[in-house]
Phi, psi and omega in degrees: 000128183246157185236181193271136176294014143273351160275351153322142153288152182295313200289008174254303211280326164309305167319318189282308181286334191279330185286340179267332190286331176303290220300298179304334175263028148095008196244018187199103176320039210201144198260204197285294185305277196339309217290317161004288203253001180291311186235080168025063163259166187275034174256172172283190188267303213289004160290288204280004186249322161303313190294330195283344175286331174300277169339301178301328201268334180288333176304310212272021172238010139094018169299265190253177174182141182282136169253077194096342184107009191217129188293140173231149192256135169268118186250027161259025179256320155358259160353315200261330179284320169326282159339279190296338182283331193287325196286325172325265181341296187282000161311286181286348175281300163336281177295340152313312211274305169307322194266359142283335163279316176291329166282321165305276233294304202283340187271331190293326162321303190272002168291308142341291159326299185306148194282121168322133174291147165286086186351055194346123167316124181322146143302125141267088146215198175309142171225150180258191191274005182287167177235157193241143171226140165212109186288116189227144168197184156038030159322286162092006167346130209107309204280150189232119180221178147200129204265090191269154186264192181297337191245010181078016168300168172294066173299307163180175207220143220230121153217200179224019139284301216288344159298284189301357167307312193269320180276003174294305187300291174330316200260351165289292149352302188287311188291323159318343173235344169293344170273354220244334154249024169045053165335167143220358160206181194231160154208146169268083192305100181251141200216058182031176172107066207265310170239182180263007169062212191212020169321351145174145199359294197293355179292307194295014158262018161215050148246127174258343194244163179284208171290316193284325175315307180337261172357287194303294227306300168324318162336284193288291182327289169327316217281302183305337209252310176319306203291340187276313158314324197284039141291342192257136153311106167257119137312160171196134182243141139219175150207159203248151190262196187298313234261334190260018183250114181313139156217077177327181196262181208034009167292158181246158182290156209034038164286325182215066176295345182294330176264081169244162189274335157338306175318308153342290171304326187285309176298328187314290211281316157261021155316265200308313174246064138339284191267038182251112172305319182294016191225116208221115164283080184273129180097173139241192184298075193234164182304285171239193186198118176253145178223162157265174171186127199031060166069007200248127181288136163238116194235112187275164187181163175285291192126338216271303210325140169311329189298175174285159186267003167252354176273298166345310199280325191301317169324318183289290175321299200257031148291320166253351167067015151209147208301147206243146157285293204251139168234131185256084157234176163264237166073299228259358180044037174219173190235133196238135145244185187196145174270111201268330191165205194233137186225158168357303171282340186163235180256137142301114147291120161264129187217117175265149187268136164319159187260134161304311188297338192048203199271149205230183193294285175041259194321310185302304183307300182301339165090061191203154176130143173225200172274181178285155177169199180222165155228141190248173220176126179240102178263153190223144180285124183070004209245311183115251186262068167324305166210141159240144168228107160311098168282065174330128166237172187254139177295313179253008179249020199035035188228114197328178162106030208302000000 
């Protein structure tokens, strides 16, 4: 009769494991179909000649192993196997953790070394309680494209003076109407995708700068534009986007989100300007971020999660337990809103911003993307959104009026 190695009695089922392990290490004279049929099973020899390799690979990982001729079960190894993963695991949180402090450390050296920017004179006038917001996203820095129509015309064209050109023009602009509604501080909402990073193979044939050059250089541009706002009290926001998250190769997204480059960019700056008093960081280079601004909740985020970006905002509400006025986000390089719910003051709002780079093939293929630009948002204490200005830019003259 023949039966299955679960109709064994336990002392044949020891024997039977003990006779494969002789037999795969060479110690037992007898071929597969014998052993087969000595204890009447129903498998083939080339089934139990498989099987006996599993069996081998557990001896030679310190599971069982024969003694004497008698299989012993290790019942600490579970445990033991836990134990080296839980020790793995604080290995690798360790070495992150290093190569992030040696990364702090080094930019902060060389940042140093560089001649302090000079500090801008206060605005002298009268100010009123409104606040200036200005939604900057989706630079994409680096990357050299140019984006063609149906007939093979310019829609745009992407480098990376004409990126700083175009955020050189935004921030003229902004102190221009932050004087022009006598503010008293201004913030900068930055809601990532800042350079274009490498998320995959086809970016490096439109990168002209490498990734890190990328990083500093930009870097360097803000810290001078920042420092040009600061005649006014400037807040600085960030949060970090998709496009600026290291991903060694064959890694997946948020495999090692902690590690952006964006951060980079965040420690730069406030290296580099320490010693302008107007210029106040708040918060750090996080997924997301909250601030008030004229009594009003605000939460900046990229925007790139899958979910709808009014599902995103409900998320946030009951993630924080109280109610968001305002959602800052990007991704979609076009500029949107969208109403996430109702709060005390009025609707949630979702805004979404325009991309400085405006639309790229990605965005093109896809049929989503709009032109370049920023959005600027004037807050009045009790009141919200005084005036908002879409800052349009035309893709091919950098020139408002898109």
């Amino acid at each position: 009769m023949d039966d299955t190695f679960a109709d064994l009695p336990a002392e044949q089922k020891r024997d039977l494991v003990r006779d494969m392990l002789l037999k795969k290490n060479g110690d037992l004279d007898m071929d597969w179909s014998e052993m087969v049929a000595q204890y009447g099973l129903a498998v083939s020899a080339d089934t139990l000649r498989k099987s006996a390799v599993g069996l081998k690979l557990a001896e030679d990982a310190g599971v069982i192993n024969l003694n004497s001729g008698a299989v012993l079960v290790d019942n600490q190894y579970a445990e033991r196997v836990k134990m080296r993963d839980l020790i793995s695991q604080l290995n690798a949180y360790q070495r992150n953790e290093a190569r992030s402090d040696a990364l702090r450390e080094t930019i902060h050296d060389a940042v140093k070394k560089l001649t302090p920017l000079p500090r801008p004179e206060p605005v002298q006038r009268s100010a009123t309680d409104c606040e200036l917001v200005l939604g900057l996203g989706d630079l994409h820095y680096g990357a050299e494209y140019t984006v063609k129509g149906l007939y093979g015309d310019a829609l745009n064209i992407v480098r990376p003076e004409i990126i700083q050109s175009r955020l050189n023009l935004i921030l003229g602009e902004t102190i221009r109407l932050a004087e022009q509604h006598r503010v008293k501080r201004i913030h900068l909402c930055c809601v990532g995708d800042l350079i274009d990073g490498m998320l995959r193979q086809s970016q490096l044939m439109r990168l002209r700068l490498g990734v890190v050059d990328s990083t500093i250089e930009l870097a360097e541009i803000l810290a001078v534009g920042i420092n040009y706002l600061a005649g006014i009290e400037t807040h600085v926001h960030f949060v970090s986007g998709n496009h600026s998250e290291i991903r060694p190769l064959g890694s997946n997204k948020g495999d090692f989100e902690d590690e952006n480059l964006e951060r980079i960019i965040w420690w730069y700056l406030k290296i580099r300007l320490a010693n302008n008093p107007d210029v106040i960081f708040d918060g750090d280079c996080d997924k997301l971020h909250c601030v008030e601004i004229a009594g009003f909740k605000f939460m900046l985020l990229h925007g790139d999660n899958p979910k709808d970006v009014t599902t995103l905002a409900k998320d946030a509400v009951n993630l924080y337990g109280s109610p968001i006025d305002y959602f800052i986000c990007g991704h979609l390089h076009k500029q949107q809103e969208y109403l996430g719910g109702m709060t005390a003051d009025g609707n949630s709002v979702v805004i979404r911003v325009p991309s400085v780079c405006g639309a790229d093939p990605y965005a093109n293929r896809k049929y989503y993307g709009g032109k370049p630009g920023a959005v600027v948002m004037i807050m009045k204490p009790n009141y919200g959104r005084y005036c908002v200005y879409p800052l349009t830019i035309n893709p091919l003259t950098n020139f408002f009026g898109g």
